[in-house]
Structures are given as structure tokens and as C-alpha cells.
C-alpha positions as CSV (number, residue, x, y, z in Angstrom):
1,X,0.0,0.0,0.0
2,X,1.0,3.6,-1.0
3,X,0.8,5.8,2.1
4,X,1.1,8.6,-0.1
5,X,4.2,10.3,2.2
6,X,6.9,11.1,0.1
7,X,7.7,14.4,0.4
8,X,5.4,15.3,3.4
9,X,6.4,17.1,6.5
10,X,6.1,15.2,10.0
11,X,6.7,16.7,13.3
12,X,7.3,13.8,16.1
13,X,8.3,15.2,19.6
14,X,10.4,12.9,22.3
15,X,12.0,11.1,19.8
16,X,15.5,10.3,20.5
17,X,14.6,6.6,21.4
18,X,11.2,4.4,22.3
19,X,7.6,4.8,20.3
20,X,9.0,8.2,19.6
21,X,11.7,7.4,17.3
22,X,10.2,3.8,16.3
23,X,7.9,6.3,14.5
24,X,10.3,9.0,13.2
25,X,11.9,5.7,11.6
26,X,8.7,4.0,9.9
27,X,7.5,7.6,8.7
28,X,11.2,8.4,7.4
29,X,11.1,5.1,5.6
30,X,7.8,5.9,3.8
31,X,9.7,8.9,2.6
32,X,8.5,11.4,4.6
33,X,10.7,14.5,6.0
34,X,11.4,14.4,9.6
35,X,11.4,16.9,12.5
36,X,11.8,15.9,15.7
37,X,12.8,17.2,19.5
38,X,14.1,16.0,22.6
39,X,15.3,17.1,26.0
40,X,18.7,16.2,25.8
41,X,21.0,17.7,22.9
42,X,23.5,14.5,22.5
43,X,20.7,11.6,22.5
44,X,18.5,13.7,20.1
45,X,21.3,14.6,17.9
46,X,22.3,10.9,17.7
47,X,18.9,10.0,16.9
48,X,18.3,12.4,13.8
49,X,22.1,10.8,12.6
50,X,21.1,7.6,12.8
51,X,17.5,8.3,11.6
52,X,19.0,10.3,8.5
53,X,21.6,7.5,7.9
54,X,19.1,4.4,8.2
55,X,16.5,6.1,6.1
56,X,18.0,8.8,3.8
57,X,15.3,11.3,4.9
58,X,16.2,14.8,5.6
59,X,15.6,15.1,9.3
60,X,15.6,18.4,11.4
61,X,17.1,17.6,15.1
62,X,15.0,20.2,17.4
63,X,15.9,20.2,21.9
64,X,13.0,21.1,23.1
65,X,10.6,20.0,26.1
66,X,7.0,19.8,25.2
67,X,6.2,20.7,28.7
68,X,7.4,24.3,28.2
69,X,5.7,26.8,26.2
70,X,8.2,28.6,25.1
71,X,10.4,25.2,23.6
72,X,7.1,24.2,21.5
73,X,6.6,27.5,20.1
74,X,10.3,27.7,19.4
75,X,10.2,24.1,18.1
76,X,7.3,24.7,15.7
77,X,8.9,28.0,14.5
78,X,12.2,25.9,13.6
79,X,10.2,23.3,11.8
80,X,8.3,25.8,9.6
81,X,11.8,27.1,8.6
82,X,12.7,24.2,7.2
83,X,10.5,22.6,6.0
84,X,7.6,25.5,5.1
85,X,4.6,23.1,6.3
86,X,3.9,20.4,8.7
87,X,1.7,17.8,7.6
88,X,1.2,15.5,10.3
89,X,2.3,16.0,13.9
90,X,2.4,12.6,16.4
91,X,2.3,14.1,19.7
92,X,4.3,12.0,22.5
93,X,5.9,12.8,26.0
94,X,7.0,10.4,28.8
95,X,4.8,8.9,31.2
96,X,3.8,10.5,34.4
97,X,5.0,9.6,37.6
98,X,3.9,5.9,39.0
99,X,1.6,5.5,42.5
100,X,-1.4,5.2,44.1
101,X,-3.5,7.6,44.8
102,X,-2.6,8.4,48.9
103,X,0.7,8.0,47.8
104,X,1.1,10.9,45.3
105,X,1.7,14.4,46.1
106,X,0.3,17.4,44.3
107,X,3.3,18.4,42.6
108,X,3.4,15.1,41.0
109,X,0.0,15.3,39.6
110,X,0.6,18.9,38.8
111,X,4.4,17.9,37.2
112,X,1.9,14.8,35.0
113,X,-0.7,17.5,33.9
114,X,2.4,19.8,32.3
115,X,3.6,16.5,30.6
116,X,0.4,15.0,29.2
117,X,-2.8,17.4,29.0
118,X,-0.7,20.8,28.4
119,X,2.1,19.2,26.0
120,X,-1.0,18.3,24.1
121,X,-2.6,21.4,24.3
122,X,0.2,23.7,23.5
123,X,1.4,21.6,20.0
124,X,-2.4,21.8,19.2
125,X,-2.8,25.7,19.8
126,X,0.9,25.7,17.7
127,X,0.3,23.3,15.0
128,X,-3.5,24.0,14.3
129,X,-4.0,27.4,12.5
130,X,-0.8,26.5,10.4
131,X,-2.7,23.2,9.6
132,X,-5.7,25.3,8.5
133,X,-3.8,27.8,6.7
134,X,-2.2,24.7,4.3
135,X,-5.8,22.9,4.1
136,X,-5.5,20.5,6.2
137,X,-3.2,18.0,8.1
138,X,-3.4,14.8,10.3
139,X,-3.1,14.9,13.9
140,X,-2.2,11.5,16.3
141,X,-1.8,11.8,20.0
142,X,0.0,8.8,21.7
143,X,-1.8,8.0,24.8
144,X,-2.2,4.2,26.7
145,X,-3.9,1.0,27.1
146,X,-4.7,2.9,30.6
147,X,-7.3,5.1,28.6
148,X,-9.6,1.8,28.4
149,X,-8.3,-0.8,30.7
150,X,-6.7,1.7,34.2
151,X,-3.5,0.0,35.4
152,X,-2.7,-0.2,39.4
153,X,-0.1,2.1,40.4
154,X,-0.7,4.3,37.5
155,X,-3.5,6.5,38.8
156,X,-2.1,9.7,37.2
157,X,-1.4,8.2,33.5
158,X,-5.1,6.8,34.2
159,X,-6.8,10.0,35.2
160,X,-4.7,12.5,33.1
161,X,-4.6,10.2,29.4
162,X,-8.6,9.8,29.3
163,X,-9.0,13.6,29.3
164,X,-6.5,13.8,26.4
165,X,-9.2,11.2,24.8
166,X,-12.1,13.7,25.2
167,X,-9.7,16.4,23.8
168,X,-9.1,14.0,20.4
169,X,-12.6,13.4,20.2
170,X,-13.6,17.5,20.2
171,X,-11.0,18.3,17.8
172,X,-11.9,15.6,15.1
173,X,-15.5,17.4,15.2
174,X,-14.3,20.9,15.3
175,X,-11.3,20.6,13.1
176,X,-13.0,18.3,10.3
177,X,-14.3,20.8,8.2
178,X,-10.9,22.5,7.9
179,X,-9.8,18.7,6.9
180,X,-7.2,18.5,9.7
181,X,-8.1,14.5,10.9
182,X,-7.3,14.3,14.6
183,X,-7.1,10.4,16.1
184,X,-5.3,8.8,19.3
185,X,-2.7,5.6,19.2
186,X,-3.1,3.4,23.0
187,X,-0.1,1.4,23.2
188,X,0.1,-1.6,25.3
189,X,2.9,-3.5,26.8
190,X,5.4,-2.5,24.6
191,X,9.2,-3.6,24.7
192,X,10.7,-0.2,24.8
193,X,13.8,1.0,27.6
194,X,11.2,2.9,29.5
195,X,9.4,-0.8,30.0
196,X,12.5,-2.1,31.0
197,X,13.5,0.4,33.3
198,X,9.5,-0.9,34.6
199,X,11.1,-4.8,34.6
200,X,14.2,-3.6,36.6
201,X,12.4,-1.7,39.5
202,X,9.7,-4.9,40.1
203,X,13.0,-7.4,39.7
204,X,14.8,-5.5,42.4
205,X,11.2,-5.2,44.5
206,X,10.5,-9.3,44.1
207,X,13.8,-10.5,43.6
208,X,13.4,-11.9,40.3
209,X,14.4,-12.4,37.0
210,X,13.9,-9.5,34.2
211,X,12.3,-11.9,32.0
212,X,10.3,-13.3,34.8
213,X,8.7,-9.8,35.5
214,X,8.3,-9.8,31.3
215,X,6.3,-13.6,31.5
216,X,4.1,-12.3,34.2
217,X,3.2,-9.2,31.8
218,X,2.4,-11.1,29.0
219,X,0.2,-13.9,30.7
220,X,-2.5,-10.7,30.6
221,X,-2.0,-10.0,27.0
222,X,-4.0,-13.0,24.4
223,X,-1.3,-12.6,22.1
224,X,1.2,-13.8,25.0
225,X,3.7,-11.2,24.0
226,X,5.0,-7.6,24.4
227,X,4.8,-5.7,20.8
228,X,7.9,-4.9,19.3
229,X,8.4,-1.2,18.8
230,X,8.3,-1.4,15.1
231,X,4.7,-3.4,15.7
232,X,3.5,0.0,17.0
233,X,4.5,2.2,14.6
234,X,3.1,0.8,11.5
235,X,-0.2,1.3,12.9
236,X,0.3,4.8,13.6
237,X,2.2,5.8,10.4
238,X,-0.8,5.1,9.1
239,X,-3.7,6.5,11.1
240,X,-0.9,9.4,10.3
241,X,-0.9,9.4,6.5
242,X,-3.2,10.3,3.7
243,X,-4.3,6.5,3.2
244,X,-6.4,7.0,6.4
245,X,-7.9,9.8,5.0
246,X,-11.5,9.4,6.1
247,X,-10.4,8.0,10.0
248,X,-10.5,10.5,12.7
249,X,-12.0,10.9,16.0
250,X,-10.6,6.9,16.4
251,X,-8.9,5.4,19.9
252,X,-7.1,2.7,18.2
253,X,-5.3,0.5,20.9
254,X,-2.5,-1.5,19.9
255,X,-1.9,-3.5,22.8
256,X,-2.4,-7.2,22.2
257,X,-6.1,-7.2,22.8
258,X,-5.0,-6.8,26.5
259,X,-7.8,-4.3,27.2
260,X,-11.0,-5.4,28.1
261,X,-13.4,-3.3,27.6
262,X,-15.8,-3.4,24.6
263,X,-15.7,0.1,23.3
């Protein structure tokens, strides 16, 4: 299938390793043009070398942190420079902090709320009118499994990535007359560092085995696996590109069929 990319603009933010630069790398293959930020200068740089040399796309290395305003205006502004137009933008960030509920402080849920609802909102507010101006665009918010099937211990990721749900949902109605598509991606168990740094902290805690911690994982997923990074970023490449053309307002999970809920 054609995905129609070549020569399109994509803007993915924390993408110097994970989901983030899994799909930098399946978007750069389909010959799309790359921009994408990170935090730390050396891990993002290295990722936009290796991207550019794996792929042959051009790729525009931004450091920025989606959880200040004044990096995603700035990180915007640099893409449009450029590369004149953004055509699709795949909004990511880390994961909030872990817990319970009585065990989290304020801060923390304040700290998550910067990182997931007002990254989300600020690349919107950014990305939007330029969107409209061009005639249109595609718009993919990476959220969780959480958003159908709540984890224990992650009570902020649970709370905070179901409001950036209702926020998808508005936007596809508001923004489809302007054709700007707006969808969400809900990963599952996914074998990416940030799950391993997950493995590590309940091997230490039970005094097991890494792969242990990894079989217990899977026993809840009906495939009996974690995805492979690569597994996740076909699916949103495409909810991404012009061959979805008529999807938005979707939550597509990719998570094994792990989640249990119907709708």
C-alpha cells in the first residue's frame, strides 16, 4: 500500500529513542521529512544521525521539552523554517509519575498535567492554525492502554490520558471541516527501555528475574507477547498518513487485545 508520504512534513516530539523514534523511523522510511525534539541535545542529535543515515530522509534535530511553552513554540517556528509546512504531527511525551493515589503528592499530579494534557494542548494551539492555513493536516496523540483498561499504580497516567481522549474526540468534530483529521494511538505493553526500566524496578522489588517480571506481563495479554516497537509504529504511520484519510475521531489500541473493555 501507498501511504502517499513522500515528500510530506512530519513533526514527532520525544524522539530520541522508544515509540518516539520507532515512529520518526517508519514515517522516514515511507519517505516522509522528519522533525523531531528531545530534551537532551546528544541523545536527540544521535537520533536524527542515525535516523538520516538508516532512512536517507532529511531530518531536522530540534531540543526542546513539550512541557514548556516557550520550547514548543520555538520548536514549531524551527520546523516551519525548514521545511515551510507540517503535515502531520504525532504528539508523545513520557509517562507520568507511577503510585497510588494516597501515595502521590500534588506536585506530582501537577508535574503529569504539564507532561500529558498541556504538552498536548500547547502543540495543538501551535500546530493548528498552520494546519488550516495549508488545508488541512493529520493529527495523532499517543496516549495508553490505561485510557480503556486503568492499570494499578498508574492513577495519574489513568486519570490524566482519558482527558487527552475527550480532547481527540472534540477536535476531530471541530477541526473536520478544515480537513485537519485528529485520532489517538493506545499502546500496550510495549518492549521499549522505558518498559524495561519498569522490569528492573519490580525485579529488584521481588527479587526476580527480568524476564520473569516480562512472562508475568504477557500472561495478561492474548497474544502472550509484548509488541515490538516497530509493531506500533506501522499502525500509527498510518492513522498518520493520507491513506487513512477518512479516519479520525478513532482510539485505536494497539496492545495485544490486553484491554477489556468493549468500546
Amino acid at each position: 500500500m501507498d501511504l502517499m508520504l513522500k515528500g510530506k512534513t512530519a513533526l514527532v516530539t520525544a524522539a530520541s529513542r522508544g515509540l518516539g523514534y520507532a515512529v520518526a523511523q517508519t514515517l522516514a522510511r515511507e519517505g516522509a521529512h522528519i522533525a523531531l525534539c528531545a530534551r537532551n541535545a546528544a541523545t536527540i542529535q544521535e537520533a536524527a544521525r542515525a535516523l538520516a543515515r538508516e532512512t536517507g530522509a532529511t531530518v531536522l534535530p530540534v531540543v526542546a521539552d513539550v512541557a514548556q511553552p516557550a520550547d514548543v513554540r520555538r520548536l514549531v517556528d524551527e520546523t516551519i523554517t525548514h521545511f515551510e509546512h507540517i503535515d502531520m504531527l504525532f504528539i508523545n511525551a513520557g509517562g507520568p509519575a507511577p503510585g497510588h493515589f494516597a501515595d502521590l503528592t500534588m506536585e506530582q499530579w501537577e508535574s503529569g498535567i504539564q507532561l500529558t494534557i498541556q504538552s498536548t494542548l500547547r502543540l495543538a494551539y501551535a500546530v493548528v492554525p498552520l494546519m488550516r492555513a495549508q488545508g488541512g493536516g493529520s493529527i495523532l496523540a499517543n496516549t495508553s492502554v490505561t485510557v480503556r483498561h486503568p492499570l494499578d499504580g498508574l492513577t495519574i497516567s489513568n486519570a490524566l490520558r482519558t482527558a487527552v481522549i475527550g480532547l481527540v474526540k472534540t477536535l476531530s468534530i471541530e477541526l473536520g471541516p478544515h480537513n485537519i483529521r485528529v485520532n489517538a494511538i493506545a499502546p500496550g505493553w510495549t518492549r521499549t527501555e522505558r518498559v524495561n526500566e519498569i522490569l528492573r524496578a519490580r525485579m529488584e522489588q521481588n527479587t526476580s528475574s527480568l524476564e520473569e517480571e516480562a512472562a508475568k506481563i504477557t500472561t495478561e495479554v492474548p497474544l502472550r507477547r509484548m509488541a515490538d516497537p516497530v509493531e506500533f509504529a506501522r499502525a500509527a504511520t498510518f492513522l498518520l498518513s493520507p491513506a487513512a484519510s477518512y479516519i479520525t475521531g478513532v482510539t485505536l489500541l494497539v496492545d495485544g487485545g490486553m484491554a477489556r473493555a468493549v468500546l
